[in-house]
KEGU-84176 format. One line per field, with one value per residue (C-alpha): x, y, z. Coordinates in pm, whole numbers. Each point is the difference from the previous one (the first is absolute). Layout:
BEGIN
X	X ...
Y	Y ...
Z	Z ...
***
This chain:
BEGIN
X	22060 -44 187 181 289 -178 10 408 76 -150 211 314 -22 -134 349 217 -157 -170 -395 -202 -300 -237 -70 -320 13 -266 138 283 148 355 151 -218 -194 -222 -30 -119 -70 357 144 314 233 -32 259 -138 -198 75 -205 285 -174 -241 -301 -226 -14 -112 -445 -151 -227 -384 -15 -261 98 -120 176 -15 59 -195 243 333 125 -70 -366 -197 297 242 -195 78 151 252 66 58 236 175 66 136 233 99 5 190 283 25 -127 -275 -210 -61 -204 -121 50 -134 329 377 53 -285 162 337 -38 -261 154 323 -214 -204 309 168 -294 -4 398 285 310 -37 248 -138 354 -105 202 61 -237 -301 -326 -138 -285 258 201 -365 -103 361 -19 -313 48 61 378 310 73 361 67 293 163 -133 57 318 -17 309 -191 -307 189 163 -361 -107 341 -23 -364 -104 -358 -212 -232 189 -161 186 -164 66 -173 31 81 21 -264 267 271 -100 253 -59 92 211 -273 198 270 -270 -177 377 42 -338 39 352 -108 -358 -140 -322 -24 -327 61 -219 -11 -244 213 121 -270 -98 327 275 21 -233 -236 -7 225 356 -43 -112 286 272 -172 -88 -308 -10 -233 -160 -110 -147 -135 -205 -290 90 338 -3 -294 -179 -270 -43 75 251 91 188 100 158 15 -415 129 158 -314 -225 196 -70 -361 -6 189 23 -209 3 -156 -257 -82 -54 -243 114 101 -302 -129 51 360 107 -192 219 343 -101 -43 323 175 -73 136 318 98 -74 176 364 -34 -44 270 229 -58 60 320 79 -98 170 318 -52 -78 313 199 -138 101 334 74 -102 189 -328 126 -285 43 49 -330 -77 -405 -262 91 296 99 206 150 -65 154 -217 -365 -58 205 -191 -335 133 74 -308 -154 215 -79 -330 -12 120 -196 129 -150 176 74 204 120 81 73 -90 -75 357 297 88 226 -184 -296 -54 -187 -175 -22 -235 21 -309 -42 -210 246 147 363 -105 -139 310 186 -225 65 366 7 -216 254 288 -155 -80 313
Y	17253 -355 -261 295 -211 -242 221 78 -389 -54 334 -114 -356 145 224 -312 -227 -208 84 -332 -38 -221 -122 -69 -318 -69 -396 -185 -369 -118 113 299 332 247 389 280 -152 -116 -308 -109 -313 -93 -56 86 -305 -207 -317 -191 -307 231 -214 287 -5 -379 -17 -117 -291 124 101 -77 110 326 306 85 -218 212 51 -42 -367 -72 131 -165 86 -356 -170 -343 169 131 -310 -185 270 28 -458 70 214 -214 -346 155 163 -203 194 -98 348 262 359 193 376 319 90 -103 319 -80 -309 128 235 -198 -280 162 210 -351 -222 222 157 -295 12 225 -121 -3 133 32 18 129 44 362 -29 -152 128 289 -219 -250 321 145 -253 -51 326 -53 -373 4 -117 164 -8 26 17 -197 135 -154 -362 21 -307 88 312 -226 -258 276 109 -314 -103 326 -36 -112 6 -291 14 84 51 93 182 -21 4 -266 204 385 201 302 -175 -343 -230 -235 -120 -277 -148 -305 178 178 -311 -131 270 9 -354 56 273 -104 231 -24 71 242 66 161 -116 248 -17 -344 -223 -74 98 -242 -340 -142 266 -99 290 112 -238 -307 65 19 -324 200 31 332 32 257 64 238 -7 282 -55 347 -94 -323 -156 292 61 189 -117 -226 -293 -44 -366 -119 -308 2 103 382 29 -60 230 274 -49 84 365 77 311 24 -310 -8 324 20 -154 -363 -1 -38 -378 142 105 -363 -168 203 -61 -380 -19 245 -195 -322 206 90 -331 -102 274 -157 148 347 -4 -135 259 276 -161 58 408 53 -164 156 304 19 -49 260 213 -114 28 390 65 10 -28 -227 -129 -347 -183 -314 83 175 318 184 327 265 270 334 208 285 9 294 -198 -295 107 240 -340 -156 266 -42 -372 60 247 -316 -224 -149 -50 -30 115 276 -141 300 64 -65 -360 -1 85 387 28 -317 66 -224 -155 -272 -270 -286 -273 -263 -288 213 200 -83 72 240 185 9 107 249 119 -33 209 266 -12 44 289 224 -114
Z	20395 90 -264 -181 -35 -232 -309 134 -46 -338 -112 105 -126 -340 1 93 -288 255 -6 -120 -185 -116 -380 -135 -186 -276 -131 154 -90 76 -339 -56 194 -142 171 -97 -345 -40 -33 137 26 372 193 340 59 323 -234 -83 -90 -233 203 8 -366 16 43 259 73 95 361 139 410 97 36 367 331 209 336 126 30 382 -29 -307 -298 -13 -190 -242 -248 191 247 -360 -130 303 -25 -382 115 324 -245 -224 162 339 271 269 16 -225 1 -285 15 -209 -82 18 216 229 28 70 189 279 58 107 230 97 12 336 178 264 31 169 -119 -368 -285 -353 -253 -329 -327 -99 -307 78 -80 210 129 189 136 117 139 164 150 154 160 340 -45 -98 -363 -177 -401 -107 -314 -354 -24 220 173 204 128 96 161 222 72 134 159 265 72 327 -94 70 -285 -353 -352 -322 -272 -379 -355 -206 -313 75 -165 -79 -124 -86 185 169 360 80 161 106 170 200 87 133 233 126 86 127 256 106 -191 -239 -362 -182 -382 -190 -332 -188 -337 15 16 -305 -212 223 110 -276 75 402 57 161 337 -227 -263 311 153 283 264 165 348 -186 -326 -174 -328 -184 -259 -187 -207 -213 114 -143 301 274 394 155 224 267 53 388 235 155 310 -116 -237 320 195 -280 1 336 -28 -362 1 -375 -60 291 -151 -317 -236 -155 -377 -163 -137 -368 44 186 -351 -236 272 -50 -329 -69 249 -257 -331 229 67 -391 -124 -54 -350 113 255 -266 -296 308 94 -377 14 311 -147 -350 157 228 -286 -238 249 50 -377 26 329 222 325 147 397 71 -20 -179 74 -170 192 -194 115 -154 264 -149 356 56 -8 -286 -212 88 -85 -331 -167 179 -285 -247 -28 -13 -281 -179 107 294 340 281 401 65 409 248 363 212 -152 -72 121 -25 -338 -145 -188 -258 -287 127 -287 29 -306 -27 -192 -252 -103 -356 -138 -182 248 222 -308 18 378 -61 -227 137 318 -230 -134 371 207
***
């Protein structure tokens, strides 16, 4: 029978502790979520800045932009986004995406398709949509091992290709360091080489809210910035010098493509984008969980990884054991991401912990507590 090994697949990921599924969510803020009639202490959220509990200003724009950006879809609104993002971090271009991935993943593809001699040098961790859309550039790609700038330097030093571009995160969305985003920038320089960083869970939380590149007093050639994390929206931006950013609207299949964000969600990125930057408050009362948190945990011999950012994860090893205390914390109360491969590493599923600047003391008493009690 045709596709009989679908049914196969699902069976043996359900026996290795690996099948996923999808949660119906009722209510959701930044400190709480609501399913199945339940309420829990969130501590899934990716809303660090707790902006999507913040109202809105009447929209008036409409909710559709009626085609794809090179037919009748770039309007204003998104020419005026696009020069708030330029003016404010420094770049000459910019284009809005749907999606971070989208994003990703394209202009990888875009960036090669007119050359032969390009290398794309990625760190080991970064976020499936970079790797994708390495994989499918037309240029060899390398991984260089997790912030090992020795191992990235070698990269570069034997390369003999013309056209080099290294790869990272800004702060890693499964363990929640960050790159040494100035080292990078060094070698990049160094070696000819340009620099793309995606900084989906900086921006917003580092440099005074401008994110990892800003805080490092850095400039990538290409960054990427996602609407989904702290700015609480949907979409992203990637900003580059006009000439890259005219190359990509040339080849970038994704964008010539697809429909434009709609006028609606550029109003609510704008006027998000404007509670970000006034949000010094917010970024400082999360600086005080994440530090209170960390040493809670400390005090009851949670073994946390190193991260100083809103994502704190605790290596539970296999994947059953993962998800049985994924359960347990939720019989008391406690929402939260059980992480499995193949997101991670085989051996390192996880509890992925995300503070936000909603959370109160006593709530991550709370979630100490609870992990004390299922370890």
């Amino acid at each position: 029978m045709a596709f009989d090994y679908i049914q196969d697949a699902l069976n043996a990921r359900r026996q290795q502790h690996l099948l996923r599924r999808r949660v119906l969510v009722e209510e959701v803020s930044a400190r709480s979520i609501r399913v199945q009639g339940s309420d829990y202490l969130n501590f899934a959220s990716n809303d660090y800045l707790a902006l999507g509990d913040l109202p809105l200003n009447e929209l008036e724009a409409r909710s559709g932009s009626h085609s794809s950006p090179l037919v009748t879809g770039y309007q204003r609104c998104h020419q005026v986004l696009e020069k708030q993002f330029c003016d404010l971090l420094g770049y000459q271009s910019a284009m809005l995406f749907p999606s971070g991935f989208s994003a990703n993943i394209s202009v990888l593809k875009a960036l090669f398709a007119e050359s032969n001699d390009g290398l794309i040098v990625q760190d080991k961790l970064n976020h499936a949509s970079l790797i994708d859309g390495g994989l499918q550039a037309n240029a060899a790609m390398q991984r260089f091992n997790h912030n090992n700038m020795s191992h990235l330097q070698a990269r570069l030093t034997k390369s003999k290709a013309r056209n080099k571009l290294v790869v990272s995160e800004g702060v890693f969305s499964m363990d929640g360091d960050c790159a040494p985003v100035g080292e990078i920038d060094a070698l990049c320089r160094a070696h000819d080489a340009w620099f793309m960083l995606d900084d989906a869970h900086g921006f917003g939380v580092l440099g005074d809210g401008l994110g990892s590149a800003l805080e490092r007093k850095t400039r990538p050639d290409i960054l990427v910035i996602t609407f989904g994390k702290a700015l609480a929206s949907n979409g992203a931006v990637v900003l580059a010098s006009t000439s890259v950013i005219e190359l990509l609207l040339q080849g970038n299949r994704d964008y010539i493509y697809s429909t434009s964000i709609s006028p609606m969600q550029c109003a609510i990125t704008e006027q998000r984008l404007t509670q970000l930057l006034d949000a010094n408050v917010q970024r400082q009362q999360l600086q005080r969980n994440i530090t209170y948190f960390r040493e809670r945990c400390a005090q009851s011999s949670l073994a946390l990884m190193e991260s100083q950012t809103p994502i704190q994860p605790l290596i539970v090893g296999d994947s059953e054991s993962a998800l049985q205390m994924q359960t347990d914390l939720r019989e008391q109360g406690i929402w939260l991401s059980a992480i499995r491969p193949p997101t991670v590493a085989h051996n390192t599923a996880r509890l992925r912990i995300t503070l936000t600047a909603a959370h109160q003391e006593r709530d991550i008493d709370t979630l100490v507590k609870a992990l004390e009690s299922c370890r």
